[in-house]
DSSP file (Angstrom, degrees, kcal/mol; ACC not computed):
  #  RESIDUE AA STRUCTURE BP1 BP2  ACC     N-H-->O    O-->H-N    N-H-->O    O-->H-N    TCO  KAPPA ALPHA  PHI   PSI    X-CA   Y-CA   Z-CA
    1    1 A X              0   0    0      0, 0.0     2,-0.5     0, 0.0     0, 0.0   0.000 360.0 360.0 360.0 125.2 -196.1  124.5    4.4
    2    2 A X        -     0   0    0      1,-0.0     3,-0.1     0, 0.0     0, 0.0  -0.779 360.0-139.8-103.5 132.6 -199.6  125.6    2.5
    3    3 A X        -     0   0    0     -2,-0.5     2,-0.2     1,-0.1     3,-0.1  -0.235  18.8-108.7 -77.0 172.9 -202.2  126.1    4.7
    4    4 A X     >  -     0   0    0      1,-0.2     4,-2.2     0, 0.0     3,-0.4  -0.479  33.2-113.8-106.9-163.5 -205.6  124.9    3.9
    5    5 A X  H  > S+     0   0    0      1,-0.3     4,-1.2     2,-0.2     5,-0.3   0.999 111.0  66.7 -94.7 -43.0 -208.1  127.9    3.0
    6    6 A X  H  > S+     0   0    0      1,-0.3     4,-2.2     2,-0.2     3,-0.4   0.711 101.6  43.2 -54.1 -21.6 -210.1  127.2    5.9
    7    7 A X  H  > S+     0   0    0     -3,-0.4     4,-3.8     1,-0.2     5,-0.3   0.949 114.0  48.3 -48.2 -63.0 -207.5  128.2    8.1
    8    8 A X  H  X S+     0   0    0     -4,-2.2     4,-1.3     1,-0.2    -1,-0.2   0.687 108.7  59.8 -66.2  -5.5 -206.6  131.2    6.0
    9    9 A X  H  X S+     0   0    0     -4,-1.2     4,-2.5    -3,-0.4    -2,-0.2   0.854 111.3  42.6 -71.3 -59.6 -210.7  131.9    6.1
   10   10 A X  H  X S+     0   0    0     -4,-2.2     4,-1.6    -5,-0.3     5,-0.3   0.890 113.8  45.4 -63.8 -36.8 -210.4  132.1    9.9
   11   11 A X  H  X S+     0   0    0     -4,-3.8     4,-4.3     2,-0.2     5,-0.3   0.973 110.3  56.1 -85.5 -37.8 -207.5  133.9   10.3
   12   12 A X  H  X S+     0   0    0     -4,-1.3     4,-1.4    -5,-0.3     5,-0.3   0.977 116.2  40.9 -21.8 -82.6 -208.9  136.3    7.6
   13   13 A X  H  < S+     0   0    0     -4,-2.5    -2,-0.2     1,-0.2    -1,-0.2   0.674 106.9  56.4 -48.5 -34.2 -211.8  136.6    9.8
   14   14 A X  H >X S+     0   0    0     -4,-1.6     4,-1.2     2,-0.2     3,-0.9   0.862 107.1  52.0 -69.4 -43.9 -210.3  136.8   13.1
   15   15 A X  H 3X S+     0   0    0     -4,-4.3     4,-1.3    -5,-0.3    -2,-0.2   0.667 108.5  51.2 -82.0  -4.2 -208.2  139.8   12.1
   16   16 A X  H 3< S+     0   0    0     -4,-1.4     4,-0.5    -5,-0.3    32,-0.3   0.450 108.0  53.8 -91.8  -6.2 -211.3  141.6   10.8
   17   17 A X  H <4 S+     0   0    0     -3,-0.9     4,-0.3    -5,-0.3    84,-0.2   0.798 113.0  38.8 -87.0 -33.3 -212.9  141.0   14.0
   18   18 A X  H >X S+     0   0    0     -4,-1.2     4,-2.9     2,-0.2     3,-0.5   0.957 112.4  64.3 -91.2 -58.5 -210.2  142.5   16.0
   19   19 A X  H 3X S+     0   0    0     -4,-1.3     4,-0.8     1,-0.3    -2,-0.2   0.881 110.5  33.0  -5.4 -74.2 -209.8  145.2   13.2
   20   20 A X  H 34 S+     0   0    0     -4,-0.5    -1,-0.3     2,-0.2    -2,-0.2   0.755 110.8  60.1 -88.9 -18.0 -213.2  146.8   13.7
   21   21 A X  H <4 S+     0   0    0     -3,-0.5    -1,-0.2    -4,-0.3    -2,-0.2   0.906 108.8  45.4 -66.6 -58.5 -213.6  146.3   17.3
   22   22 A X  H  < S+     0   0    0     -4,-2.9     2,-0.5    -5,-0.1    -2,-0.2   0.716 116.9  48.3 -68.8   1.9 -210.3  148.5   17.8
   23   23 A X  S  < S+     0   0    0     -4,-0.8     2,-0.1    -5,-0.2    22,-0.1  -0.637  78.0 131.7-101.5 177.3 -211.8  151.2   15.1
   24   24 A X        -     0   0    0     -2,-0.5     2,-0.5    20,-0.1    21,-0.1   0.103  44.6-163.3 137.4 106.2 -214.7  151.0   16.8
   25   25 A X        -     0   0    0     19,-1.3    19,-0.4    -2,-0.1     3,-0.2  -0.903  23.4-143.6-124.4 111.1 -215.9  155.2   17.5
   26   26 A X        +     0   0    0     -2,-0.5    17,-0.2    17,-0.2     3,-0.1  -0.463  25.8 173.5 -61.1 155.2 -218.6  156.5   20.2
   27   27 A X        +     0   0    0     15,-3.4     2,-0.3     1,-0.7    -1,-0.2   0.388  65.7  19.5-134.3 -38.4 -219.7  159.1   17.5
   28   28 A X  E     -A   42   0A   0     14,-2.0    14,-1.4    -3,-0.2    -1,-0.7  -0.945  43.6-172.3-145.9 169.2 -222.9  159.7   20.8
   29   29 A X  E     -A   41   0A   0     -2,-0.3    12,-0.3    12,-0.2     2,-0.2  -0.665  12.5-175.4-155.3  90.7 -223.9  159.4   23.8
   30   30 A X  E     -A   40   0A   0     10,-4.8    10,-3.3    -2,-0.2     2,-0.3  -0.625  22.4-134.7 -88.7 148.8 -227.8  160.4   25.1
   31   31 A X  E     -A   39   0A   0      8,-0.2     8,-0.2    -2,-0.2     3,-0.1  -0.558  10.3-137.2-100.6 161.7 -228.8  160.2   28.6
   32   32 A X        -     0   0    0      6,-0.8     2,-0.3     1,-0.7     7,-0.1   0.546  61.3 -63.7 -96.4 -25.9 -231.9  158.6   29.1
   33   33 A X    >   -     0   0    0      1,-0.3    -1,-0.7     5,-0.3     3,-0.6  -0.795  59.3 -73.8 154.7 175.2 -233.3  161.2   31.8
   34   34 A X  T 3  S+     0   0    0     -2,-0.3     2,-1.5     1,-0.2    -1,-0.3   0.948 120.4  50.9 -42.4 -91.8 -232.5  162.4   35.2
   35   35 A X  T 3  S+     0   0    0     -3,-0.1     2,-0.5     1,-0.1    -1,-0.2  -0.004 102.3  65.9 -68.1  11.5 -233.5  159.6   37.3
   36   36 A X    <   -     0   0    0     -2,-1.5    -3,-0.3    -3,-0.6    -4,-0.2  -0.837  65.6-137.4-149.1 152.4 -231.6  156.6   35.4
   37   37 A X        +     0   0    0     -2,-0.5    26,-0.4    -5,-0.1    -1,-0.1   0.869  69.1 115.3 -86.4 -12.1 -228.1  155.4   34.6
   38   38 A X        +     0   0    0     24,-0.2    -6,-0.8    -7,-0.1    -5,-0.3  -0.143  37.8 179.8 -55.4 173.4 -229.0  154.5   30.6
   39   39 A X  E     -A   31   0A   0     -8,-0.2    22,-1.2    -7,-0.1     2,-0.7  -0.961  31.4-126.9-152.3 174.4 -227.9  155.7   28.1
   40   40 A X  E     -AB  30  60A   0    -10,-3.3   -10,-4.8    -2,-0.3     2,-0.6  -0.873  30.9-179.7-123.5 120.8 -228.1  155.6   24.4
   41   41 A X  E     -AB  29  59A   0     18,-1.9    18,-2.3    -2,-0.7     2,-0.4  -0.833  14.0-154.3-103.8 119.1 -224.6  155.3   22.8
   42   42 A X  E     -AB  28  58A   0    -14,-1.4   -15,-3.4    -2,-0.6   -14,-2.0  -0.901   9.5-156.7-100.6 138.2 -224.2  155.2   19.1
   43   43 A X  E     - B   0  57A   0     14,-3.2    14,-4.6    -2,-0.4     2,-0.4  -0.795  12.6-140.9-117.0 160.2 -221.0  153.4   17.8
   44   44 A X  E     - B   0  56A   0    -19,-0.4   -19,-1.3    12,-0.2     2,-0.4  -0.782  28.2-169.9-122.9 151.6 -219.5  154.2   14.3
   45   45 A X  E     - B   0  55A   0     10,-3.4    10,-2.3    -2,-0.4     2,-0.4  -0.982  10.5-145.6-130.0 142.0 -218.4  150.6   13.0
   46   46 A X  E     - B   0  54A   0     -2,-0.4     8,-0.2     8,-0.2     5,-0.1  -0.953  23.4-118.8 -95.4 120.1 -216.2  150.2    9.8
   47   47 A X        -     0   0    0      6,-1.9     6,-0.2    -2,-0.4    53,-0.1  -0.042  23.9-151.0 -61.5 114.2 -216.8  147.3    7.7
   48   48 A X  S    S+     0   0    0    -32,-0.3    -1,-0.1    51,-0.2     3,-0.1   0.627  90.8  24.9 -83.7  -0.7 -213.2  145.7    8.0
   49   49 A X  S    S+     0   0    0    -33,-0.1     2,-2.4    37,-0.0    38,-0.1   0.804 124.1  51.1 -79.4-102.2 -213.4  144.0    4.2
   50   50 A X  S >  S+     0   0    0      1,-0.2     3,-1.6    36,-0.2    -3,-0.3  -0.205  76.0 172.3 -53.4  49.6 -215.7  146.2    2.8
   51   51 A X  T 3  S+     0   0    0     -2,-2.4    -1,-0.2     1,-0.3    31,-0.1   0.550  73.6  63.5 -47.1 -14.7 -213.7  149.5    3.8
   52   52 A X  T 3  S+     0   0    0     29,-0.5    27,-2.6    28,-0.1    28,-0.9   0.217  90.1  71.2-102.7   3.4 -215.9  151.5    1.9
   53   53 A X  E <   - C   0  78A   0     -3,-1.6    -6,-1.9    25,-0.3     2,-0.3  -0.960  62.3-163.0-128.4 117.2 -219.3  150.8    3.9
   54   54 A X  E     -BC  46  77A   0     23,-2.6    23,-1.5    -2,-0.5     2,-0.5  -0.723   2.8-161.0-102.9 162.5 -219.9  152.2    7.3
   55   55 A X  E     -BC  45  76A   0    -10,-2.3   -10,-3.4    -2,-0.3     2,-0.5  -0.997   0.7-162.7-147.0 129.4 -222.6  151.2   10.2
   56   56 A X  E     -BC  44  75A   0     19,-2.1    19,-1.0    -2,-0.5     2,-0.3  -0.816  13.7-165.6 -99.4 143.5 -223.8  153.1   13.2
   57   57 A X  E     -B   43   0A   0    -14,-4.6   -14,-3.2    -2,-0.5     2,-0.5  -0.855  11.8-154.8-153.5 132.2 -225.2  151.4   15.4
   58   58 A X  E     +B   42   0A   0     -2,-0.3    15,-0.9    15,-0.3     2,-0.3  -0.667  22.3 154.7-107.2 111.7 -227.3  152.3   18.3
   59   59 A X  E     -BD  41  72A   0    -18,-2.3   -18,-1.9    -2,-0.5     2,-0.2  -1.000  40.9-105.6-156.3 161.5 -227.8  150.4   21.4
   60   60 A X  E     -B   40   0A   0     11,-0.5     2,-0.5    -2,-0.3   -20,-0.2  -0.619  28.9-164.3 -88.4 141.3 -228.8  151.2   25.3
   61   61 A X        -     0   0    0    -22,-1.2     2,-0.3    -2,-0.2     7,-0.1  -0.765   2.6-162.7-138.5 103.8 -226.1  151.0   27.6
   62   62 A X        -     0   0    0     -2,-0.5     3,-0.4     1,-0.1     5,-0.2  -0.617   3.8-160.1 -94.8 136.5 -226.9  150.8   31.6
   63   63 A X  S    S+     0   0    0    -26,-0.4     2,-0.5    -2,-0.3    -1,-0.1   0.936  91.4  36.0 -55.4 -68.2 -224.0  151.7   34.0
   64   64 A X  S    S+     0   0    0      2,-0.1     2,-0.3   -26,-0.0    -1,-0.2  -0.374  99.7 106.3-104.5  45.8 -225.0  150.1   37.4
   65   65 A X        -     0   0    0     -2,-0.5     3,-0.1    -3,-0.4    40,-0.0  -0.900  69.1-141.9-122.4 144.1 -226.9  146.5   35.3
   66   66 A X  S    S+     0   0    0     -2,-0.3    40,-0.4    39,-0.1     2,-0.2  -0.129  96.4  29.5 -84.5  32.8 -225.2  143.4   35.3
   67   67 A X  S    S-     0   0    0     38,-0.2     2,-0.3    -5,-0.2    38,-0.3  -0.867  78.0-128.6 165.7 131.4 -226.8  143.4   31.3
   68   68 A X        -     0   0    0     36,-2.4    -7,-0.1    -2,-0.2    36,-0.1  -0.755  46.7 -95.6-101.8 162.9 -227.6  146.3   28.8
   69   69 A X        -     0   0    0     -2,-0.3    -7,-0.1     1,-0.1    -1,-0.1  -0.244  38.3-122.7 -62.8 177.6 -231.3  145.8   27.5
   70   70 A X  S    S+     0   0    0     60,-0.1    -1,-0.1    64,-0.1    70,-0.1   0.220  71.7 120.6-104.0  13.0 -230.9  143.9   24.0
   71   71 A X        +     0   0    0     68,-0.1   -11,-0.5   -12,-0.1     2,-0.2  -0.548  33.9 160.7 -67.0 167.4 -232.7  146.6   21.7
   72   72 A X  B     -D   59   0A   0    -13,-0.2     2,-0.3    68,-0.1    68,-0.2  -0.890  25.2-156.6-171.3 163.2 -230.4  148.0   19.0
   73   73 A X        -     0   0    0    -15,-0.9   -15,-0.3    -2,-0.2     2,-0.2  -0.753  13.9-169.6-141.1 178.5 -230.9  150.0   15.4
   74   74 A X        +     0   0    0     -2,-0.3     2,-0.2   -17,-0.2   -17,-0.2  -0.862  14.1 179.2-156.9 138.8 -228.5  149.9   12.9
   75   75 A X  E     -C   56   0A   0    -19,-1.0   -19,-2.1    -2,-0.2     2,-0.5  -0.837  11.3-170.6-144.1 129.9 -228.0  152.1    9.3
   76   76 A X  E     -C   55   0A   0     -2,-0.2   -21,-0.3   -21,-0.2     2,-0.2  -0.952   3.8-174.2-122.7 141.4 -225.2  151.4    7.3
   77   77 A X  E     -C   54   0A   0    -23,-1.5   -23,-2.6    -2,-0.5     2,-0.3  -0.790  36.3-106.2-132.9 171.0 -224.2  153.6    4.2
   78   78 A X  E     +C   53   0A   0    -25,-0.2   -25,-0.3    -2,-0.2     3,-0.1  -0.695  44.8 162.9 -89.7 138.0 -221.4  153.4    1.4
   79   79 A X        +     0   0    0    -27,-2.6     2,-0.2    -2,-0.3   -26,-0.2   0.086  62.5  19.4-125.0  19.5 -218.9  156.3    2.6
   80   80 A X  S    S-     0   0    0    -28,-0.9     2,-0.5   -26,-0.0   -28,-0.1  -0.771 103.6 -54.6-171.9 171.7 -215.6  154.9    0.2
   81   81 A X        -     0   0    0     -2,-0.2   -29,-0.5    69,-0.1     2,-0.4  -0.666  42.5-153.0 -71.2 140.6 -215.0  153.1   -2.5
   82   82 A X        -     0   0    0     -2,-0.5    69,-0.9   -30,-0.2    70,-0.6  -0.994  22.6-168.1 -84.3 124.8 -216.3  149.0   -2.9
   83   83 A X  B  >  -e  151   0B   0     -2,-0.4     4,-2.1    68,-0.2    69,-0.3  -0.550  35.4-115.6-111.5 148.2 -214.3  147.1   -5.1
   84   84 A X  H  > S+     0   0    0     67,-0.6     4,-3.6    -2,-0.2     5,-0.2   0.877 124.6  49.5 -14.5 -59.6 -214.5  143.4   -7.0
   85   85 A X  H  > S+     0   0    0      2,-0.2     4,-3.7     1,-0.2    -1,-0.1   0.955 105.5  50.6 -64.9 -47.1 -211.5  142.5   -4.8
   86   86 A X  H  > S+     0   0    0      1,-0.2     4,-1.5     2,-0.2    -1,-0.2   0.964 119.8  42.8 -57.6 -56.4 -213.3  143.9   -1.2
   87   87 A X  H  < S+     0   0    0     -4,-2.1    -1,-0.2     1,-0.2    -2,-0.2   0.994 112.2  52.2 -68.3 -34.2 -216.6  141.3   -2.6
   88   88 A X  H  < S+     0   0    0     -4,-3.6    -2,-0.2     1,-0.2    -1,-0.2   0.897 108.8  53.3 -72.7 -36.4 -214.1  138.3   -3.7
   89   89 A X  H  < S+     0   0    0     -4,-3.7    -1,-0.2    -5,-0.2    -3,-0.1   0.960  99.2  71.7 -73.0 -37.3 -212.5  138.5    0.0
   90   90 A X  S  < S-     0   0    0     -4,-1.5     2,-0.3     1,-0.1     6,-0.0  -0.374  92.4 -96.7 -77.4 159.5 -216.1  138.1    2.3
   91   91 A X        -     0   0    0      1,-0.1    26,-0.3   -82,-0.1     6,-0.2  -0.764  29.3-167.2 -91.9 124.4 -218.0  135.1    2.7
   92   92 A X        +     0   0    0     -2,-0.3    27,-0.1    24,-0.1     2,-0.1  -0.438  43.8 120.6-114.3  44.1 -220.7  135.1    0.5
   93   93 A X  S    S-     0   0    0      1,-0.1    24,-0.3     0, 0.0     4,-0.1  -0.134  78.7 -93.8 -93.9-176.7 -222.7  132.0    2.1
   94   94 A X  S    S+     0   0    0      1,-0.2     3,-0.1     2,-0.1    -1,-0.1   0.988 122.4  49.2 -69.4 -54.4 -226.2  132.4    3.3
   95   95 A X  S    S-     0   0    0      1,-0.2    -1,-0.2    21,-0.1    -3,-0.0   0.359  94.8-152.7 -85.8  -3.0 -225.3  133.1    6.9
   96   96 A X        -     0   0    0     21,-0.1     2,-0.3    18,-0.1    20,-0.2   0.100  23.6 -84.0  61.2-179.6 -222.7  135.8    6.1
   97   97 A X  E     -F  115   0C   0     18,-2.5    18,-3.1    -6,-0.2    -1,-0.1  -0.999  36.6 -97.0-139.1 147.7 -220.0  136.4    8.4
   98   98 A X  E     +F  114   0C   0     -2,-0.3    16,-0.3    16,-0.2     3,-0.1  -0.144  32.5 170.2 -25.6 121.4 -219.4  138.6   11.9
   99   99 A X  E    S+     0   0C   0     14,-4.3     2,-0.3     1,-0.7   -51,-0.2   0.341  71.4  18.6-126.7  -5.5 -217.9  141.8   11.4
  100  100 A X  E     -F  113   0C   0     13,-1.6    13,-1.3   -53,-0.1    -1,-0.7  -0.960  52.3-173.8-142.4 156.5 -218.5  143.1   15.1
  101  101 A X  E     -F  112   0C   0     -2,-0.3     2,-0.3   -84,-0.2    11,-0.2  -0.836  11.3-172.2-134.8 140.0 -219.2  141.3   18.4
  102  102 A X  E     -F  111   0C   0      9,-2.7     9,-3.4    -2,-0.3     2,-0.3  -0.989  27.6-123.3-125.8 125.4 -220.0  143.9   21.5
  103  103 A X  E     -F  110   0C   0     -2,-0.3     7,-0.2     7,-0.2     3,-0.1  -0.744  23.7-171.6 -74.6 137.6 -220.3  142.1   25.2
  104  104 A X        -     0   0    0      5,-2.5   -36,-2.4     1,-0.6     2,-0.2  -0.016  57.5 -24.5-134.3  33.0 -223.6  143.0   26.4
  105  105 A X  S  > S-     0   0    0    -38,-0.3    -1,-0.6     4,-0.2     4,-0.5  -0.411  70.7 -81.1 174.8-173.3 -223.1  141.4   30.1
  106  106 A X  T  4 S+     0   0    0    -40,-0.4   -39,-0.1     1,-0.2     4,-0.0   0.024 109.5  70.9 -79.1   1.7 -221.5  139.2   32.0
  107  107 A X  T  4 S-     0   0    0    -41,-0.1    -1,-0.2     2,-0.1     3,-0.1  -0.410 119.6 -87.4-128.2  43.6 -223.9  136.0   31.1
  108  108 A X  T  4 S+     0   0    0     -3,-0.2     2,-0.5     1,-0.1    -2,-0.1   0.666  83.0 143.7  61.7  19.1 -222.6  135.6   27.5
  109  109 A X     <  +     0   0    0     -4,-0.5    -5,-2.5    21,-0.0     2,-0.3  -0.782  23.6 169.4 -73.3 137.7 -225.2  138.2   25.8
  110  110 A X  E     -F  103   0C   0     -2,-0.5    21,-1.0    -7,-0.2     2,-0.6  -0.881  42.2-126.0-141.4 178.3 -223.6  139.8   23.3
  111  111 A X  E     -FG 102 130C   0     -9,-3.4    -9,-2.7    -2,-0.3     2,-0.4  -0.960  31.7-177.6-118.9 139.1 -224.5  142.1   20.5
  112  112 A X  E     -FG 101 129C   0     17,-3.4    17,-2.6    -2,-0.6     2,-0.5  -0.953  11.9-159.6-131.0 141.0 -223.0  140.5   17.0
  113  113 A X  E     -FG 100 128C   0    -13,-1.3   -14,-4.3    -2,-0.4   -13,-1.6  -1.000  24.5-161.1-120.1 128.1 -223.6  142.7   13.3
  114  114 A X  E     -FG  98 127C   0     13,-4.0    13,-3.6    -2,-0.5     2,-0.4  -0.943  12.5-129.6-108.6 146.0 -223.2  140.0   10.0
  115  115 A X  E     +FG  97 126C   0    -18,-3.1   -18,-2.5    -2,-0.4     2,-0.3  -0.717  26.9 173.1 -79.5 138.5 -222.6  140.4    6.9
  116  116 A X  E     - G   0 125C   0      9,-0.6     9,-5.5    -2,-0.4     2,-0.7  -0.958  18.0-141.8-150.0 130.7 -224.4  139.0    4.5
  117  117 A X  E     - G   0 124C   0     -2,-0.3     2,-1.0   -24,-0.3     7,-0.2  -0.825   2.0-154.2-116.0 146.4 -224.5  139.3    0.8
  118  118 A X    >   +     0   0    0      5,-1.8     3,-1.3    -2,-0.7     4,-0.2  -0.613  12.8 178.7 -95.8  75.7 -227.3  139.3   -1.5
  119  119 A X  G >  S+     0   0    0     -2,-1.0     3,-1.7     1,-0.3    -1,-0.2   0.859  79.7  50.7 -53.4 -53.9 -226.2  138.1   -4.8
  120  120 A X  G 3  S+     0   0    0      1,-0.3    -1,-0.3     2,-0.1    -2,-0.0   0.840 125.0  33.8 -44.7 -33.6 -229.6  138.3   -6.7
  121  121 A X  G <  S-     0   0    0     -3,-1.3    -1,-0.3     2,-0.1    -2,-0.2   0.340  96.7-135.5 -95.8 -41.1 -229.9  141.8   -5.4
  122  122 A X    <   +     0   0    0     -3,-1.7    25,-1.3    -4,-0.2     2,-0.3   0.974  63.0 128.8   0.8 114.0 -226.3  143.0   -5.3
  123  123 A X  E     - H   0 146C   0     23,-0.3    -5,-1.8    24,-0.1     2,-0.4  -0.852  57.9-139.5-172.3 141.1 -226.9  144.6   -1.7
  124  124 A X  E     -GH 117 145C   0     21,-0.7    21,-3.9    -2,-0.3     2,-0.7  -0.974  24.7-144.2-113.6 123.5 -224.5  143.8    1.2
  125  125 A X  E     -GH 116 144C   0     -9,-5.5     2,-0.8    -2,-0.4    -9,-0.6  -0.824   5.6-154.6-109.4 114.1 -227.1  143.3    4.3
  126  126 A X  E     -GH 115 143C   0     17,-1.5    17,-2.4    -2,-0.7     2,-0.5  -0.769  18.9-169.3 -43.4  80.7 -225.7  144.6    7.7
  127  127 A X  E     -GH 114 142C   0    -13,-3.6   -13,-4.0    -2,-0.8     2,-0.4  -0.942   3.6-168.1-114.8 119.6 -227.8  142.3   10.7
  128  128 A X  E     +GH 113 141C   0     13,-3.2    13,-1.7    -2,-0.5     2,-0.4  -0.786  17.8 159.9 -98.6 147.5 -227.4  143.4   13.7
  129  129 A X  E     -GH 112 140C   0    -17,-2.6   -17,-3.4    -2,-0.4     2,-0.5  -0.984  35.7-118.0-160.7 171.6 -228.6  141.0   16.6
  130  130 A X  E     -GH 111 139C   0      9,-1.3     9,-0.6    -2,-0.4   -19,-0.2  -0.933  16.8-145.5-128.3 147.0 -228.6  140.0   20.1
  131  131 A X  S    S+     0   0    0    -21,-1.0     2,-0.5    -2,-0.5    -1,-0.1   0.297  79.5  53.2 -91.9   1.3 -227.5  136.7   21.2
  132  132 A X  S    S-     0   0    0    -22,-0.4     7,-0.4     7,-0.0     2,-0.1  -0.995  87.0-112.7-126.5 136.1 -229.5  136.0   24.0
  133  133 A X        -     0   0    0     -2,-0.5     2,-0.3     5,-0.2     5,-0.3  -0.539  30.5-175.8 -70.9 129.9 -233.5  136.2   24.0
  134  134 A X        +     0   0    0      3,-4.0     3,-0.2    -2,-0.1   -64,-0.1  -0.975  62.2   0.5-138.4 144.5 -234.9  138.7   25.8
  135  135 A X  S    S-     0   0    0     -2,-0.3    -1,-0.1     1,-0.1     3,-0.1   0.761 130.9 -52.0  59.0  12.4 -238.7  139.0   26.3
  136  136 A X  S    S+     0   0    0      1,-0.3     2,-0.3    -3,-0.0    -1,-0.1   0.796 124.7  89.4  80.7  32.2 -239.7  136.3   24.3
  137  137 A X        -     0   0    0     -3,-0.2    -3,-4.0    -5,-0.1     2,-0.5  -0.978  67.7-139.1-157.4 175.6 -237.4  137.7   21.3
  138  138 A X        -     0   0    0     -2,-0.3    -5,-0.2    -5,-0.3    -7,-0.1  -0.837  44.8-135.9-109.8 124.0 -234.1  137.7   19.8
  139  139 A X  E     +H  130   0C   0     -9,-0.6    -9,-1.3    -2,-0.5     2,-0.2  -0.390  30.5 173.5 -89.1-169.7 -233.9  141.4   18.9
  140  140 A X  E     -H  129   0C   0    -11,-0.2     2,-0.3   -68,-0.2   -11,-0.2  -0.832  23.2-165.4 143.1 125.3 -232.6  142.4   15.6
  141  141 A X  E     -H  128   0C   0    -13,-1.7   -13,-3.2    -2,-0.2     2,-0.5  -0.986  10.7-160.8-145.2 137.1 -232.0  145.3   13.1
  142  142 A X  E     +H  127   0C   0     -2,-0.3     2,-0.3   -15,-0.2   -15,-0.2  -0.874  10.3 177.6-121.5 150.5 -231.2  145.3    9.4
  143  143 A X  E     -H  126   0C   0    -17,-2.4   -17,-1.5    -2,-0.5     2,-0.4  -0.966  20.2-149.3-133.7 157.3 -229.5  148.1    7.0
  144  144 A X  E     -H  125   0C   0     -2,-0.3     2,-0.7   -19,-0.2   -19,-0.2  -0.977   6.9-161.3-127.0 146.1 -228.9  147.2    3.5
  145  145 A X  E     -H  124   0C   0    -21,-3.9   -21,-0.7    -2,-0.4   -68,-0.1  -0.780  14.2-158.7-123.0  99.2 -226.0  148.8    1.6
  146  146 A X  E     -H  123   0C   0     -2,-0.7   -23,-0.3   -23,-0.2   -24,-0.1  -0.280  14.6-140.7 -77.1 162.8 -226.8  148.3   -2.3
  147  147 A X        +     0   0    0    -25,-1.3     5,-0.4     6,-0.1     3,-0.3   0.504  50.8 140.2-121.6  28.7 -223.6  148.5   -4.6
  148  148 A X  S    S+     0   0    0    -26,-0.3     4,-0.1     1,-0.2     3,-0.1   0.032  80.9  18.6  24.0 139.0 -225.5  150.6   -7.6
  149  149 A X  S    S+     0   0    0      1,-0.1     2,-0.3     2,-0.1    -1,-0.2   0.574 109.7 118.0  92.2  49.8 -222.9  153.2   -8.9
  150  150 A X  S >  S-     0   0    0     -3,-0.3     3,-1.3   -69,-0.1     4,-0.3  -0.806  74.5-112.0-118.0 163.7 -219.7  151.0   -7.1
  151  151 A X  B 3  S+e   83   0B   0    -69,-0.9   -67,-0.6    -2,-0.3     4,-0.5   0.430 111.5  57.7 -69.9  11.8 -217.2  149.6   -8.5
  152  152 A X  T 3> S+     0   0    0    -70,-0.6     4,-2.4    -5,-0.4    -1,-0.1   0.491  74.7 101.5-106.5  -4.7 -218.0  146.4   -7.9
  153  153 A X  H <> S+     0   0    0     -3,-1.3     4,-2.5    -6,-0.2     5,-0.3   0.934  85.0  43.6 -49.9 -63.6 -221.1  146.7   -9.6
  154  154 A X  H  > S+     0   0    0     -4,-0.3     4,-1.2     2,-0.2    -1,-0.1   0.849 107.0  58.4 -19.3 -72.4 -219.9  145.0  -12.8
  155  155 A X  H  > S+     0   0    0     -4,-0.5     4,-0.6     2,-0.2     3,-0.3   0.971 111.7  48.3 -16.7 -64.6 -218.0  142.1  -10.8
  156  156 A X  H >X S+     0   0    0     -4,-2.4     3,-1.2     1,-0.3     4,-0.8   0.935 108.7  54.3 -50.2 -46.2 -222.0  141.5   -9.2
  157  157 A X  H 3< S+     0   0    0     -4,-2.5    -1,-0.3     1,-0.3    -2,-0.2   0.772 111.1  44.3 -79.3 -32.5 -223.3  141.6  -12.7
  158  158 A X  H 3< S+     0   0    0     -4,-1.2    -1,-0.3    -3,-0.3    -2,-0.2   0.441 105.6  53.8 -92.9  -6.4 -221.1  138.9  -13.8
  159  159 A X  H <<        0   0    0     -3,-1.2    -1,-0.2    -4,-0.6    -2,-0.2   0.523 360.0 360.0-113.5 -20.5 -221.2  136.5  -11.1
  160  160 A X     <        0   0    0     -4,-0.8    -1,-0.1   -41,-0.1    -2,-0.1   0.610 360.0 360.0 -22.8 360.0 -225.0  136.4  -11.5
């Protein structure tokens, strides 16, 4: 029985989602001061396509809150190789695709990082954001990982 590629597109995706959640590395962990239960946690993410590209990412994380605040940073750098094959496998749409979701309480906030690639460019953009408005904004951090001296440069050049 041949499945049809959306299917294998989701399942693709669902097993890179579960992938990088379970590598998923507190790399820190800062207290926010005496008097307060925050803290600021940095997670080490690895791209679960694009093994060769890593993201920290930075976000507040309150103990005794039914909700962590939504702020967040992000930087994501080439630490591996990138390959042809590693760009041919991700979705290369406008909107990118999920490569993390973090729950960021109990009322369906969450913190989500996409991928997104930028063909004109060759740059893979990292957006981290959070799913709920808070303060009259959607918060939001971008890192861009360009793929200059990759293997996969060539591939880019060619699909131009």
């Amino acid at each position: 029985m041949k499945l049809p590629q959306s299917f294998k597109r989701l399942a693709v995706l669902l097993s890179a989602v579960v992938t990088l959640s379970a590598c998923s590395d507190d790399v820190a962990s800062v207290s926010l001061g005496l008097f307060t239960t925050k803290d600021v946690v940095v997670n080490s993410q690895q791209d679960p396509l694009v093994t060769g590209v890593t993201c920290h990412i930075s976000h507040i994380e309150a103990d005794l809150d039914f909700s962590d605040p939504s702020d967040m940073s992000i930087a994501c750098r080439q630490t591996g190789p990138i390959t042809a094959d590693m760009l041919q496998a991700i979705d290369r749409s406008k909107s990118g695709e999920v490569v993390f979701k973090s729950s960021k309480s109990i009322l369906f906030k969450s913190l989500k990082v996409r991928r997104i690639y930028d063909a004109q460019n060759r740059t893979l953009l990292y957006l981290s954001y959070s799913t709920k408005e808070s303060s009259g904004s959607h918060h939001h951090a971008l890192s861009t990982v360009p793929l200059y001296n990759t293997q996969a440069w060539n591939w880019a050049l060619e699909q131009k």
